[in-house]
Every structure is written in structure tokens, then in C-alpha cells.
C-alpha positions as CSV (number, residue, x, y, z in Angstrom):
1,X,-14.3,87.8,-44.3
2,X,-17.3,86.4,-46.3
3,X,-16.6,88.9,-49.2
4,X,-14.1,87.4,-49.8
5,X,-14.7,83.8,-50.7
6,X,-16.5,82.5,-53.2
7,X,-17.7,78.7,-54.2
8,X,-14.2,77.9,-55.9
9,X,-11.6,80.6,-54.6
10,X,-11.2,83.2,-51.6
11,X,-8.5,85.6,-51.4
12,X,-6.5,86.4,-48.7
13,X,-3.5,89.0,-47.8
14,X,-0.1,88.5,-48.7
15,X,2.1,86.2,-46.1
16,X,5.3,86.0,-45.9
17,X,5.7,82.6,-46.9
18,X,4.4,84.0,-50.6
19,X,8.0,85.1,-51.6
20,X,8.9,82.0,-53.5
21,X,5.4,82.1,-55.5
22,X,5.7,85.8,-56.1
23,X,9.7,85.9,-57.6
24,X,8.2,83.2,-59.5
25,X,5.4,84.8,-61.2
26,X,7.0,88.2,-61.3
27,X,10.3,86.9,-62.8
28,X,8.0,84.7,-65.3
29,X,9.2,86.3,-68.7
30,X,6.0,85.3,-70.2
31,X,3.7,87.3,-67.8
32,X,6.2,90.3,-68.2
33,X,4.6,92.2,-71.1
34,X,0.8,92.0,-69.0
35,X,3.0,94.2,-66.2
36,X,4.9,96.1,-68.5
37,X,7.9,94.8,-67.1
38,X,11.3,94.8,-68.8
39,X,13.6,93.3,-65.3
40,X,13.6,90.8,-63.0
41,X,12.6,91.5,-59.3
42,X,14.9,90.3,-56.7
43,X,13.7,88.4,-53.6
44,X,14.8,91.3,-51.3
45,X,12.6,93.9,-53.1
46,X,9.7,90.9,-52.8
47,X,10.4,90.3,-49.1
48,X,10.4,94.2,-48.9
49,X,7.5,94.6,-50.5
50,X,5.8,91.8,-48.5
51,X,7.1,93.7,-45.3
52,X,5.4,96.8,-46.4
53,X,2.0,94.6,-47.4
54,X,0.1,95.6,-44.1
55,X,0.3,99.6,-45.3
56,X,-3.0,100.4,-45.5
57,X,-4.3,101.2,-48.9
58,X,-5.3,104.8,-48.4
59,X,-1.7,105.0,-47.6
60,X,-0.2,103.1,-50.1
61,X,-2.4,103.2,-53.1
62,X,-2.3,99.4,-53.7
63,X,-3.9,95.9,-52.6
64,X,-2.4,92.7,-53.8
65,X,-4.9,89.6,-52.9
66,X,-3.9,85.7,-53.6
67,X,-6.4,83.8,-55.0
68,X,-6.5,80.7,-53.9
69,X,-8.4,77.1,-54.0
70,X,-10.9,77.0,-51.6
71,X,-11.1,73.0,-51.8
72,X,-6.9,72.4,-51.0
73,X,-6.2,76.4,-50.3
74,X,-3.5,76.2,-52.5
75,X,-2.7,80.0,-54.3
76,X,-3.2,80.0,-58.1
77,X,-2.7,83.7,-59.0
78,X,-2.8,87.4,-57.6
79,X,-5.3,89.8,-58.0
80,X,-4.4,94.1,-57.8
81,X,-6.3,97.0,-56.6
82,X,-3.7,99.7,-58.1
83,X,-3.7,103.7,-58.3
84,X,-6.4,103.4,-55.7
85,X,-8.1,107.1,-55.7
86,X,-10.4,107.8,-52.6
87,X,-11.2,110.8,-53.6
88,X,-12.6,110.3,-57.5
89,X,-13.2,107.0,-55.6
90,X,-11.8,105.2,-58.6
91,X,-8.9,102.4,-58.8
92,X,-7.1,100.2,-61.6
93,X,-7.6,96.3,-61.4
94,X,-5.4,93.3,-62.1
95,X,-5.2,90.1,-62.0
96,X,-3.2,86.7,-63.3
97,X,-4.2,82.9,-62.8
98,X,-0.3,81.5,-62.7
99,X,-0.8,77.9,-64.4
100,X,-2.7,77.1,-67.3
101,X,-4.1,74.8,-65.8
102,X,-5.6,76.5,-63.4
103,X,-7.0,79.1,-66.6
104,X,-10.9,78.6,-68.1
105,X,-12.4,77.0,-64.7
106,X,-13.9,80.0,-63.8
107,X,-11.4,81.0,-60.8
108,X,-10.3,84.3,-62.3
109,X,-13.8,85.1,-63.0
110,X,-14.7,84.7,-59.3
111,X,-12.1,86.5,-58.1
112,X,-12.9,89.8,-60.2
113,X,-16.5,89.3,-58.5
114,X,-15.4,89.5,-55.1
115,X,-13.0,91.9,-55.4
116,X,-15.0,93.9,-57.4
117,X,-17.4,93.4,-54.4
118,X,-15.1,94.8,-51.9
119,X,-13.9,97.2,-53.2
120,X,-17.4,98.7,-54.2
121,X,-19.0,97.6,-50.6
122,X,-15.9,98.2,-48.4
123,X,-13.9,101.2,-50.4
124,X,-16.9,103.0,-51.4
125,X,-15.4,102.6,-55.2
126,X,-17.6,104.0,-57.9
127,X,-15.6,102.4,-61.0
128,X,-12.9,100.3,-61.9
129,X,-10.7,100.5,-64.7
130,X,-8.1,97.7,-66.7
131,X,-6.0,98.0,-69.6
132,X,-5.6,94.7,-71.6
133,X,-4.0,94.2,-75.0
134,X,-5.7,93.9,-77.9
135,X,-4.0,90.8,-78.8
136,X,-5.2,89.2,-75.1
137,X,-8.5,87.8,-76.4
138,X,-9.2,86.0,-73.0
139,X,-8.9,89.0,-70.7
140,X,-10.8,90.6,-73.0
141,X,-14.0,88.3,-72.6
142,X,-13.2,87.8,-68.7
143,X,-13.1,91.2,-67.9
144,X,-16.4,91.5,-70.1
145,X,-18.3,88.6,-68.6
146,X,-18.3,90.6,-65.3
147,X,-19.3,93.8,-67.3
148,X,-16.3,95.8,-67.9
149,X,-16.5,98.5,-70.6
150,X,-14.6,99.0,-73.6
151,X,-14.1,102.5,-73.8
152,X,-11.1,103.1,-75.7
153,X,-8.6,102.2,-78.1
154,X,-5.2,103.3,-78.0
155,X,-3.2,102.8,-81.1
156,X,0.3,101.4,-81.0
157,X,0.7,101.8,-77.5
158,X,2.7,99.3,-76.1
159,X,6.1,98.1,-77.9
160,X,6.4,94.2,-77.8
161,X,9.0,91.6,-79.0
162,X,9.3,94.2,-82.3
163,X,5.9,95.4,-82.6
164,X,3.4,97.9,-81.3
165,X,0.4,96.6,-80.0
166,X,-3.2,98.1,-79.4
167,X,-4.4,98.4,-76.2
168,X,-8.0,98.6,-74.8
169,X,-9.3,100.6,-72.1
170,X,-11.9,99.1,-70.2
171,X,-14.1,100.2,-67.1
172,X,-17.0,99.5,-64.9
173,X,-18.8,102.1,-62.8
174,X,-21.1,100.7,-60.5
175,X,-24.6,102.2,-59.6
């Protein structure tokens, strides 16, 4: 599918050889408070998840993408379609490069295009939404590069290693 795949990354639907790459990254304590998670996932809810991965989003409400390499295909990061909402036509969006290494080469910037892309050419979407932290200065100005929003603030909304933290609300409605 030539939506999506870009010059640097494609994605591509969850396999089930992605368990060990998914435990890690959602078991990765420093990637925790971007999910608002507070436990670790075992690799039988993974492997049941991954089971469940075909559902179809209308269904489900959710799309998880990996983004990987195009040059060695190796997966770098995941990319979410979440509270997917046919009928407002409306959906949240996520997404995480794994390695810092991998981080300010442009990949996660890709990524957002094509999936915004798809989701506006092939879900009939008419806006996106994310929430990042105000602290997360990089999100921020990725999510704005592709022209997400601000369009909130909300005060003291997330609790986090002893103090609240701001969070923004950003969207982009397409035309």
C-alpha cells in the first residue's frame, strides 16, 4: 500500500513476531508516563492483543502501525489511531520512535504524514487529536511541524514522579 511508505519509513500491521519489541517498549518505564501507564504488560496480554490485531477498526476502535526503516526494514517505533469515532469522524493519534538514536532524523515526522494521510483518504477522518505534556518540548514541535493545533491547556492534569504536570491539547482538522 503506497500510503503507506514514505522516503525513509513505511508502516506496516502488527506480526506476531512483534511481541518481543512490543513487551519491550511497553514495559520501558521511561515511555510509561507518554501512555499513562503505571504496570507492566505481560507477554500473554501482548500475544493477545497481537491475536486480536486483525479486528477491524470500526470494530475495535484502535490501529497500531510499526514504523519501520525502509532501507534495512528494521521497526523503530509504533504509531496509534486510538478512540477512532466514524461517526464525528474523528480519532486520537500516537506515536513513539523507541531508540534515541533513531529520534530527530525525520522518521517520526514521516510517519505522522502518512498516517495522517490514511486516515484522512482511507477513514474519511475530518481531524485528529493528541495530548502531549507540556514538559515534552519535542512532540510539541513534531506534532506542530505537520500542523497540529494547540487548542488547550489543561492545568495540573497529569501526576508524575511527585508533580502535576500541564498538558496540551492539540488537533488538526483537515479541509
Amino acid at each position: 500500500m503506497d500510503t503507506l511508505k514514505g522516503n525513509l519509513i513505511f508502516l506496516r500491521a502488527l506480526e506476531p513476531e512483534d511481541l518481543d519489541y512490543i513487551h519491550a517498549i511497553e514495559n520501558d518505564e521511561d515511555v510509561w508516563e507518554l501512555s499513562n501507564t503505571v504496570t507492566p504488560y505481560s507477554k500473554f496480554l501482548i500475544q493477545e492483543y497481537l491475536d486480536s490485531a486483525h479486528r477491524d477498526i470500526y470494530e475495535v476502535k484502535q490501529l497500531r502501525l510499526v514504523i519501520c526503516r525502509v532501507e534495512d526494514e528494521h521497526p523503530i517505533g509504533l504509531i496509534d489511531v486510538f478512540d477512532f469515532d466514524a461517526k464525528h469522524r474523528r480519532a486520537g493519534i500516537g506515536i513513539i520512535i523507541k531508540s534515541a538514536e533513531d529520534r530527530h532524523k525525520g522518521f517520526g515526522k514521516e510517519a505522522l504524514q502518512l498516517l495522517m494521510a490514511y486516515c484522512h483518504e482511507h477513514l474519511d477522518l475530518h481531524q485528529l487529536y493528541c495530548n502531549i505534556s507540556e514538559a515534552n518540548e519535542r512532540s510539541l514541535k513534531l506534532f506542530k511541524s505537520v500542523q497540529f493545533e494547540i487548542i488547550g491547556l489543561k492545568k495540573d492534569w497529569n501526576y508524575i514522579k511527585g508533580h502535576y504536570q500541564n498538558e496540551y491539547s492539540l488537533q488538526r482538522i483537515f479541509s
